[in-house]
C-alpha positions in Angstrom: -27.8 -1.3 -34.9 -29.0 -3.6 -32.1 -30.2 -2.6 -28.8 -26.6 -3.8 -27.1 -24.4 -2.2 -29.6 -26.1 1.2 -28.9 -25.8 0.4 -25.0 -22.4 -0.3 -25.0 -21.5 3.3 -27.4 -23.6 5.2 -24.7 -21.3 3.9 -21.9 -18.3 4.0 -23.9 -19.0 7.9 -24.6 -19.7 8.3 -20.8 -16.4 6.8 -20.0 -14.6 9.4 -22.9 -16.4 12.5 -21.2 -15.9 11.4 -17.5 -12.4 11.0 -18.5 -12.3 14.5 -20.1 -13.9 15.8 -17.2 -11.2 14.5 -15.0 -8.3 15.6 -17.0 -9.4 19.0 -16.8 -10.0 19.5 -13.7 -7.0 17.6 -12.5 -4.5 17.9 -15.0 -2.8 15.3 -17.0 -3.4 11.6 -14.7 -0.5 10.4 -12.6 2.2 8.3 -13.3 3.0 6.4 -10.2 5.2 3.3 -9.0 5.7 1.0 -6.5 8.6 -0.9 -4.7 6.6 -3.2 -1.7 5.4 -6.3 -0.7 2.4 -8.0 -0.9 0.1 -5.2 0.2 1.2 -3.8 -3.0 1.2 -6.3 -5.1 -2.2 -6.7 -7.0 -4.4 -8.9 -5.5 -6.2 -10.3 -7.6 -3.3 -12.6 -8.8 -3.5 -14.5 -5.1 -6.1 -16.6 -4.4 -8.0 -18.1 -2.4 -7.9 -15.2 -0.6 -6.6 -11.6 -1.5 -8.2 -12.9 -5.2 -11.9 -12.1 -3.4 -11.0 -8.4 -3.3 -8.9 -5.7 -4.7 -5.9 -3.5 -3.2 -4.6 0.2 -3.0 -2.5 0.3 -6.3 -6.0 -1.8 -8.2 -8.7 0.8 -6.6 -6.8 3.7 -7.4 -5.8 2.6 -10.8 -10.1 2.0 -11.4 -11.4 4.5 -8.9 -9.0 7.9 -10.0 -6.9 6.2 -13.0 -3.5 6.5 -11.6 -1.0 5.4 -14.1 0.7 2.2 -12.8 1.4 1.7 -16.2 0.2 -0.8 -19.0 -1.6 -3.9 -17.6 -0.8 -7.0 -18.4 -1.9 -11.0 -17.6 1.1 -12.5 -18.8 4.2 -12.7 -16.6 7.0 -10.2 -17.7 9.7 -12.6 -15.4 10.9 -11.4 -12.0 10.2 -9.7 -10.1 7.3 -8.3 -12.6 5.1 -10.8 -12.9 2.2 -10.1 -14.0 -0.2 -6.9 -13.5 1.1 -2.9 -13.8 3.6 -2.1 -15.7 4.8 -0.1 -12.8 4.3 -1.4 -9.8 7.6 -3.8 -9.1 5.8 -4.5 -5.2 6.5 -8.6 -5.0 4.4 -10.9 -2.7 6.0 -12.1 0.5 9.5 -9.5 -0.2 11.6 -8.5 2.3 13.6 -5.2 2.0 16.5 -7.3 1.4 14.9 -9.2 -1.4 13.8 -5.7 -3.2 17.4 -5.3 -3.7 18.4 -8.2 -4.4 15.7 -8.8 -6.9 15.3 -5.2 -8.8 12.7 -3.5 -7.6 14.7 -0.2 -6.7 16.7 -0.6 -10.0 13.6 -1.5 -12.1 11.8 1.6 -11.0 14.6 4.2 -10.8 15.0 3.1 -14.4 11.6 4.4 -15.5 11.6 7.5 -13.1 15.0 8.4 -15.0 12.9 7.6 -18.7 9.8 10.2 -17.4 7.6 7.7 -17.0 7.1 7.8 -13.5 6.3 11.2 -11.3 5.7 9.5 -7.9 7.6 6.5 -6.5 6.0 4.8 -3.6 7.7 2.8 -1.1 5.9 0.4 1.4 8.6 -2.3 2.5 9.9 -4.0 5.8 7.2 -5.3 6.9 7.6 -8.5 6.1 11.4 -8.4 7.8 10.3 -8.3 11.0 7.4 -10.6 10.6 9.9 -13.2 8.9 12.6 -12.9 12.2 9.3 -13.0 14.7 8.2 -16.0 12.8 12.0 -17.9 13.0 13.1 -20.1 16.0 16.1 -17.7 17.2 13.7 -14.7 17.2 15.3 -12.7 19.9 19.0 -13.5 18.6 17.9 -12.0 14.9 16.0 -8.4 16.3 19.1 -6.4 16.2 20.7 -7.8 12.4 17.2 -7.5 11.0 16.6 -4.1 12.4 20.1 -2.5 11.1 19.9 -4.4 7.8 15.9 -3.1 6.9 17.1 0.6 7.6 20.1 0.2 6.0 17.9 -1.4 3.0 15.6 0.8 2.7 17.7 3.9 2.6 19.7 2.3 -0.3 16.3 2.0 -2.1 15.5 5.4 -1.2 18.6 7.0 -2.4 18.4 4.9 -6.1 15.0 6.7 -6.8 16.0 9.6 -5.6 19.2 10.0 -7.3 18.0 8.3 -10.5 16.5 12.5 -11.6 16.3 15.5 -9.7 12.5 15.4 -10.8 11.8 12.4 -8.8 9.3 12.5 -5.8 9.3 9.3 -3.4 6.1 8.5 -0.9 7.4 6.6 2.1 4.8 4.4 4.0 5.4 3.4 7.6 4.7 -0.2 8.8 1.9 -0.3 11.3 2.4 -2.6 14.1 2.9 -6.4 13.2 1.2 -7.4 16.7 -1.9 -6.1 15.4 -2.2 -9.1 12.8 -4.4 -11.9 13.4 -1.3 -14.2 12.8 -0.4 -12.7 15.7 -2.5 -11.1 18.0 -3.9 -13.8 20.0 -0.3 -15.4 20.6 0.1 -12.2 22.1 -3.1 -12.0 24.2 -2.3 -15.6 25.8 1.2 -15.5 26.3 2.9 -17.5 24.0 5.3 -14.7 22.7 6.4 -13.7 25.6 6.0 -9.4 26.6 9.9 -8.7 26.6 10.0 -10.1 22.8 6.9 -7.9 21.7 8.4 -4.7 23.1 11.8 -4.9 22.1 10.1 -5.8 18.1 7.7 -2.8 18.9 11.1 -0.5 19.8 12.8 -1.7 16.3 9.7 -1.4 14.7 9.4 2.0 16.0 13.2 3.3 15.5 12.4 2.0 11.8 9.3 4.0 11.7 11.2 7.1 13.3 13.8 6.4 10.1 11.4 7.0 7.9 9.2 10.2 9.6 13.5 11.9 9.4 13.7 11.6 5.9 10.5 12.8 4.8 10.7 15.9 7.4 14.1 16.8 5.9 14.3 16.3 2.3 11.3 18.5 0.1 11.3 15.8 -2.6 10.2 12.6 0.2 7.0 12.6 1.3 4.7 10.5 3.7 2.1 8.6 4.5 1.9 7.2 8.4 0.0 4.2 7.6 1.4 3.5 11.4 0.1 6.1 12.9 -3.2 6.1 11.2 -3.7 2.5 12.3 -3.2 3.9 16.1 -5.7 6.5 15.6 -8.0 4.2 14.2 -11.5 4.8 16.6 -11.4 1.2 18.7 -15.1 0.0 20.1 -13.6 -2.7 22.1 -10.8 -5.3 21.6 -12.3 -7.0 18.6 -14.3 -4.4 17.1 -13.1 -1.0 15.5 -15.2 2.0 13.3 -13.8 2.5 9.5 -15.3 4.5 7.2 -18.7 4.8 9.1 -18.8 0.9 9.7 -17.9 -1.4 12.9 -15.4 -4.1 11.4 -14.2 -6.8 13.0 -10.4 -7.1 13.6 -9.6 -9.7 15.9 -11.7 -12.3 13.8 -10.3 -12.7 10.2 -12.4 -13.1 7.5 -13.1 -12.9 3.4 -16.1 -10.1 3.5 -16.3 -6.6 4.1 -17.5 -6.9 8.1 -13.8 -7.9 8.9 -10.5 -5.8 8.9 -8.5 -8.9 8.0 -8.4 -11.5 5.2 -8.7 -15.1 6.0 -4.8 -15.5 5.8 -4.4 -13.6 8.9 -1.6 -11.0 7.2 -3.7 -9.0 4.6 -6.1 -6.2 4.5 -9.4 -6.5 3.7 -11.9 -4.8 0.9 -12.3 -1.6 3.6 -9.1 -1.8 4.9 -7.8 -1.7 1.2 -9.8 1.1 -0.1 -9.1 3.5 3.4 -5.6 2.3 2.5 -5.9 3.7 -1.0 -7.9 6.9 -0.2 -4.2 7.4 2.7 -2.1 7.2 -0.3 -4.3 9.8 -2.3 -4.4 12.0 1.2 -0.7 12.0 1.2 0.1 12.6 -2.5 -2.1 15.5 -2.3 -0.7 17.3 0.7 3.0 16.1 0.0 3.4 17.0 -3.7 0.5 18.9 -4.5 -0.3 15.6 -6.7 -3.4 16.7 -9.3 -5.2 13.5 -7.9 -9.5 14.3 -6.9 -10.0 13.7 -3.3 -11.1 10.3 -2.1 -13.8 10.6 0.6 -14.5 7.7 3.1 -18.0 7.0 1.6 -16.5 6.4 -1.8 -13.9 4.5 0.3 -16.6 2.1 1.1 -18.1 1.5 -2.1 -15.5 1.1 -3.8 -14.7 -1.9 -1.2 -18.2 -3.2 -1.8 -18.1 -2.6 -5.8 -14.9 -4.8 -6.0 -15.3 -7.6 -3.3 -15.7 -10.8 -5.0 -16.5 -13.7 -2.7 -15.8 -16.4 -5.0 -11.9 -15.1 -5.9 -12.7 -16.2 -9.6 -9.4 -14.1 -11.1 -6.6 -16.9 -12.2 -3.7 -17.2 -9.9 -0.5 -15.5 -10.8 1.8 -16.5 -13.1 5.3 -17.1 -11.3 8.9 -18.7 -12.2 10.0 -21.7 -9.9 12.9 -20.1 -8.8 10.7 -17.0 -7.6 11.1 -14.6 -4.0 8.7 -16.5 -1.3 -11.7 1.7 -15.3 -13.8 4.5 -14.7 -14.3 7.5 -12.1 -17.4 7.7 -9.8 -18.1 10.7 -7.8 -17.2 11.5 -4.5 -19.6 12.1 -2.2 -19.9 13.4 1.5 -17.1 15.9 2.4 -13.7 14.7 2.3 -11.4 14.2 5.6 -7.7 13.7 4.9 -5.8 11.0 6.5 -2.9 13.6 6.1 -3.5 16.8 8.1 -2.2 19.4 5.5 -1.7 21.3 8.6 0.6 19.0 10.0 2.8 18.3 6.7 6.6 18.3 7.2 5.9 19.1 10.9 8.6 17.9 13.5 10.4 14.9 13.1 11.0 12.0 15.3 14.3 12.6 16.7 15.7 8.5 17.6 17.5 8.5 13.8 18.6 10.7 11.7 17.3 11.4 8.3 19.7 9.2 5.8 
């Protein structure tokens, strides 16, 4: 037997007894899916850009093997595509185009086969920052507000309702103005201050929407990405602290010194990975979820560990007609991004809860 072969069987039995390890101290791994957007959707299908690093739904599926279910290269159609089995989450989606394309369908249909115990929803983003985007922005605000809530309860309600077993994680959209792709447009005036606050009061109604329904129904839970992005600690305007580390987030860029991605829109390998330890946080203190902490120093590494500068992963396989590994150990002690003192604690009071 050759010096490799016997390598490779001493990792491969480290890998069998780190998974045993994890299995019994967490009970059987996680099933989870996704209906989202391009936050969601794996990365590493996208280049030039998202393909130089690695999302939530990729880091936790490496870093804590959370079941997104089988992985595949090869495109399964739309709005599948390629990647997890269970994570429907399409690039570029609006809440409309979820619907309209099968996301909510698609996963209800595998919560109601058992194969999924956690449904996680991160849309709507992408509405808003399509009307700011459009020539008759003002004119849009109020359809596109009324038609994302109405949206994304109807995608709500089909998990939900497709088994009494099923548990739903809502994510709340930070604010759009924070983006690159937006920011400075903001700073110098050329979208005017009326048209930010009014998209900062739907944006924040929608938000409210949300916060209702997981405060009043046991089986929703939530993770305030929005909210966490407000509390992030901010050194001045450009600069912010993550994770122990000052990033820069007016200035995007492809490397782990900068909160945004080159295209102006996406997170980051550190924004990513603090996104995936808030989605751990919140399954945890939510559902009781048998997932290991994430800490923020693993946070970090695992941003280093998958950053890949060059983007050398294939784009993703798409039809013309389409919608525009192992455990390491967690170290230093672990700070939630979901107060388990604060869970199911008031509710925001501008909407109600359906």
């Amino acid at each position: 037997m050759s010096r490799r072969i016997l390598v490779l069987t001493f990792f491969s039995l480290v890998a069998l007894v780190a998974s045993f390890v994890e299995r019994r101290a967490f009970g059987e791994i996680p099933t989870v899916g996704v209906v989202g957007d391009s936050y969601s959707d794996e990365y590493r299908f996208y280049p030039p850009d998202r393909a130089t690093t690695r999302n939530w739904v990729e880091l936790l599926a490496e870093s804590r093997r959370l079941d997104f279910g089988s992985y595949s290269d090869a495109s399964k159609g739309e709005p599948r595509n390629s990647g997890y089995t269970l994570n429907w989450a399409r690039s570029d989606a609006e809440s409309g185009d979820a619907i309209s394309s099968g996301q909510h369908v698609g996963l209800a249909r595998q919560i109601t086969e058992d194969r999924v115990q956690y449904a996680v929803v991160f849309i709507g983003g992408n509405d808003f920052i399509h009307a700011l985007h459009s020539p008759s922005a003002d004119e849009r605000l109020a359809a596109v507000e009324a038609a994302t809530i109405r949206n994304h309860r109807r995608i709500v309600r089909t998990l939900l309702d497709s088994s009494p077993k099923a548990r739903v994680l809502l994510v709340t959209v930070p604010d759009i103005f924070e983006l690159p792709e937006f920011a400075q447009s903001v700073s110098d005036g050329r979208i005017p201050r009326r048209r930010v606050a009014a998209y900062r009061a739907a944006l924040g109604r929608f938000n409210a929407e949300i916060r209702n329904w997981a405060a009043s129904d046991p089986r929703v839970g939530l993770a305030d990405f929005d909210r966490f992005s407000m509390l992030s600690i901010r050194l001045d305007s450009r600069r912010t602290l993550l994770a122990g580390h000052v990033l820069d987030r007016a200035e995007p860029a492809n490397d782990l010194r900068h909160l945004f991605l080159a295209d102006e829109r996406h997170l980051g390998p550190v924004g990513q990975a603090l996104f995936a330890k808030l989605i751990v946080d919140a399954l945890i203190a939510e559902f009781s979820a048998p997932i290991r902490p994430l800490g923020f120093g693993e946070a970090y590494r695992l941003a280093e560990r998958n950053f890949r500068p060059n983007g050398t992963i294939a784009a993703k396989v798409e039809d013309s007609s389409a919608i525009d590994g192992t455990a390491t150990r967690s170290s230093g002690p672990w700070t939630p991004l979901v107060p388990t003192t604060l869970r199911r604690a008031g509710s925001d009071s501008s909407l109600g809860g359906r």
